[in-house]
C-alpha positions as a LaTeX table, in Angstrom:
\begin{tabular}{lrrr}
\hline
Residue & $x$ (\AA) & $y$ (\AA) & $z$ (\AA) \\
\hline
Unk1 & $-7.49$ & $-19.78$ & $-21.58$ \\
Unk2 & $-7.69$ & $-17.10$ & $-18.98$ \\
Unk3 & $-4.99$ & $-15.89$ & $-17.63$ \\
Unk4 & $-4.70$ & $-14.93$ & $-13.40$ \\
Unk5 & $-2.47$ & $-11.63$ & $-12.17$ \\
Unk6 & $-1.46$ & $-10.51$ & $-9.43$ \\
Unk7 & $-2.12$ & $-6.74$ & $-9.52$ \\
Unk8 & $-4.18$ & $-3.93$ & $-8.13$ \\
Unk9 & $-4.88$ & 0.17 & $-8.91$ \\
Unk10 & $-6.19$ & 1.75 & $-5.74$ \\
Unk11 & $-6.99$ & 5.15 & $-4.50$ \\
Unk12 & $-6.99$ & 6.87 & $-1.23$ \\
Unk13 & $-5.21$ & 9.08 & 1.27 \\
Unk14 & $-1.47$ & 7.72 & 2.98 \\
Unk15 & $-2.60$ & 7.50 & 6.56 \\
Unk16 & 1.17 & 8.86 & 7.37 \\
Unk17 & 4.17 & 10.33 & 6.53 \\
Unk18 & 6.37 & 7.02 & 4.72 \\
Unk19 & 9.00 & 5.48 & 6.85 \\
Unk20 & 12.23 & 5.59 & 4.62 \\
Unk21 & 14.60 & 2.77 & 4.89 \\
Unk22 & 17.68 & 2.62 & 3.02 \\
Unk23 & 20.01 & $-0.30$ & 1.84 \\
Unk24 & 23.05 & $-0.94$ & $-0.20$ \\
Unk25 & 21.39 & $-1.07$ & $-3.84$ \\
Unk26 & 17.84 & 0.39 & $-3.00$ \\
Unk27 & 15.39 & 2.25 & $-0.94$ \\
Unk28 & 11.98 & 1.10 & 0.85 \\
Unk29 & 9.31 & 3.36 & 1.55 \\
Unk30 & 6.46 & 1.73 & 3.63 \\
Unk31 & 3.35 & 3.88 & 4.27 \\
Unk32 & $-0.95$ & 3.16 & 4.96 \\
Unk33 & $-2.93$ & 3.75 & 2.27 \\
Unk34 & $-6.60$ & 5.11 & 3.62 \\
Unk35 & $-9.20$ & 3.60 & 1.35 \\
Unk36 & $-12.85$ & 3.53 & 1.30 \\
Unk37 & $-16.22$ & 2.79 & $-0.25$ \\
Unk38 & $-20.09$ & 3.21 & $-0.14$ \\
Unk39 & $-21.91$ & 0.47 & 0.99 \\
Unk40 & $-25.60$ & 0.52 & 0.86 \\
Unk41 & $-28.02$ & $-1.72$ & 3.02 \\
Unk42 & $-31.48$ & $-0.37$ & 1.99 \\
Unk43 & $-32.33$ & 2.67 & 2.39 \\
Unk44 & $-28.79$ & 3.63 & 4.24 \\
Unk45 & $-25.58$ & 4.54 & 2.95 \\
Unk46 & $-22.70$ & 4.26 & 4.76 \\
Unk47 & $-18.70$ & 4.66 & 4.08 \\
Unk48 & $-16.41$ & 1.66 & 4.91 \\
Unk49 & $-12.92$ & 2.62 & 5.46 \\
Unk50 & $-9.57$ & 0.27 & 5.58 \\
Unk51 & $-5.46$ & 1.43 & 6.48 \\
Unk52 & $-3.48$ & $-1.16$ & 3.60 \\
Unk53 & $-0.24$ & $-1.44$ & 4.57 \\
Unk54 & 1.88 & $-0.33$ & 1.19 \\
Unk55 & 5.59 & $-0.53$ & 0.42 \\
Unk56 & 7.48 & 0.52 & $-2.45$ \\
Unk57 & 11.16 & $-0.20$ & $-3.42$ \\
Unk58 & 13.12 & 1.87 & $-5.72$ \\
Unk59 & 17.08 & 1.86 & $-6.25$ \\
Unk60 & 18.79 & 4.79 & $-4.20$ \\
Unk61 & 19.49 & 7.17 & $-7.35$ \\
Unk62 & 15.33 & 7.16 & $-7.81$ \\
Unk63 & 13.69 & 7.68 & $-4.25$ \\
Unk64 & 12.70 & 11.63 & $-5.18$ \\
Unk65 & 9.02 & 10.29 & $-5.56$ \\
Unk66 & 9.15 & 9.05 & $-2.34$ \\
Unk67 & 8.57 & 12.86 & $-1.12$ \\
Unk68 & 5.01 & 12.29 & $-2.39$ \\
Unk69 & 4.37 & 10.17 & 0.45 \\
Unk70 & 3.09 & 12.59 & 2.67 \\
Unk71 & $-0.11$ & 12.57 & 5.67 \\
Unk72 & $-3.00$ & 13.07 & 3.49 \\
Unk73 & $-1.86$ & 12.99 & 0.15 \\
Unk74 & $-4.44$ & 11.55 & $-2.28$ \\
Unk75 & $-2.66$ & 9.02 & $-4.73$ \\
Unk76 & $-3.52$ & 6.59 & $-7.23$ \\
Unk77 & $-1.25$ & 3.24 & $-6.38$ \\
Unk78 & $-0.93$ & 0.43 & $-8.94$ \\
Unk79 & 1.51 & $-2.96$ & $-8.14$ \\
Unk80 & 0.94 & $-6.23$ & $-6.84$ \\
Unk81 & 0.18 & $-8.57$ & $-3.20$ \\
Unk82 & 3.09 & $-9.82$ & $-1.54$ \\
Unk83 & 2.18 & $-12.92$ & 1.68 \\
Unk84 & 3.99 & $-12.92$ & 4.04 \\
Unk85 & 4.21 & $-15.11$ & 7.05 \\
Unk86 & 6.27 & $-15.39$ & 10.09 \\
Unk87 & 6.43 & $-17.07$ & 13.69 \\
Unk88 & 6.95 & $-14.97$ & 16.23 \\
Unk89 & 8.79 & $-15.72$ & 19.89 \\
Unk90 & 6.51 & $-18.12$ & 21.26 \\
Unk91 & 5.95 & $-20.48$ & 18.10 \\
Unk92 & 2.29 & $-18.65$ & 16.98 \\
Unk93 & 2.15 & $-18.35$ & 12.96 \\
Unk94 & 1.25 & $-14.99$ & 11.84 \\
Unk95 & 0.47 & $-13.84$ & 7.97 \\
Unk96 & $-0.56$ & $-10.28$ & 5.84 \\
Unk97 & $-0.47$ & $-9.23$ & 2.54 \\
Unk98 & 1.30 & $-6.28$ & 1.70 \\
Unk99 & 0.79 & $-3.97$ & $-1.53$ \\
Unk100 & 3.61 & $-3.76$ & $-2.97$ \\
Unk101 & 3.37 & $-0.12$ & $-4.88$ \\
Unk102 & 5.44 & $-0.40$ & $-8.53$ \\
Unk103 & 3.80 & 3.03 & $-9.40$ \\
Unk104 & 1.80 & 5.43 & $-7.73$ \\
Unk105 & 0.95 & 8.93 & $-8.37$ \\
Unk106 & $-1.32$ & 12.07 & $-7.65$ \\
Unk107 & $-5.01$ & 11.31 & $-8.10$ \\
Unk108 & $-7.15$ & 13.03 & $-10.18$ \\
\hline
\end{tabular}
C-alpha cells in the first residue's frame, strides 16, 4: 500500500530579512521564500514566480541558523504544510498553508 506525506524540498531566494519572534521554550523565524519555474506555451518560454510564506521553529539555545535568513539568500528548504484557518472581525473564514521549514540550507 502506498503511503501519503506531508513534505516538500524547495529552492529559491527569501524575499526578506526573517521576522524573529521569541517565546519561553523556542524561537520562530517566519520569512518568503521566492520561487520560480519555466513554463513553456509553444514556442515561448516564460518564468512564473510565487512569495511562500515559510516559518521555522527551533528551541532558543539553536536559532544561530536563523542568521541565514537574509534578503536574497538562495536556500534549499525541506519540511512540511501546515492549514490554517481563521475568522476574522466580521465573521468571513479565511485559510493558507504555511511551509513549515524543519531544515533548510545554502543551495548549491
Amino acid at each position: 500500500m502506498k503511503k501519503m506525506e506531508n513534505s516538500f524540498a524547495v529552492t529559491g531566494f527569501v524575499g526578506k530579512d526573517a521576522s524573529i519572534h521569541q517565546f519561553t521554550t523556542a524561537s520562530v523565524a517566519r520569512f518568503s521564500l521566492a520561487i520560480s519555474r519555466n513554463e513553456k506555451n509553444g514556442d515561448e518560454n516564460s518564468r512564473t514566480s510565487a512569495f511562500m510564506n515559510v516559518e521555522a521553529w527551533r528551541k532558543n539555545e539553536n536559532t544561530s541558523s536563523f542568521d541565514r535568513l537574509v534578503k536574497g539568500a538562495l536556500l534549499t528548504v525541506e519540511g512540511y504544510f501546515k492549514p490554517e484557518e481563521w475568522q476574522d472581525a466580521e465573521g468571513v473564514k479565511h485559510n493558507r498553508v504555511i511551509l513549515v521549514a524543519t531544515k533548510f540550507y545554502e543551495a548549491v
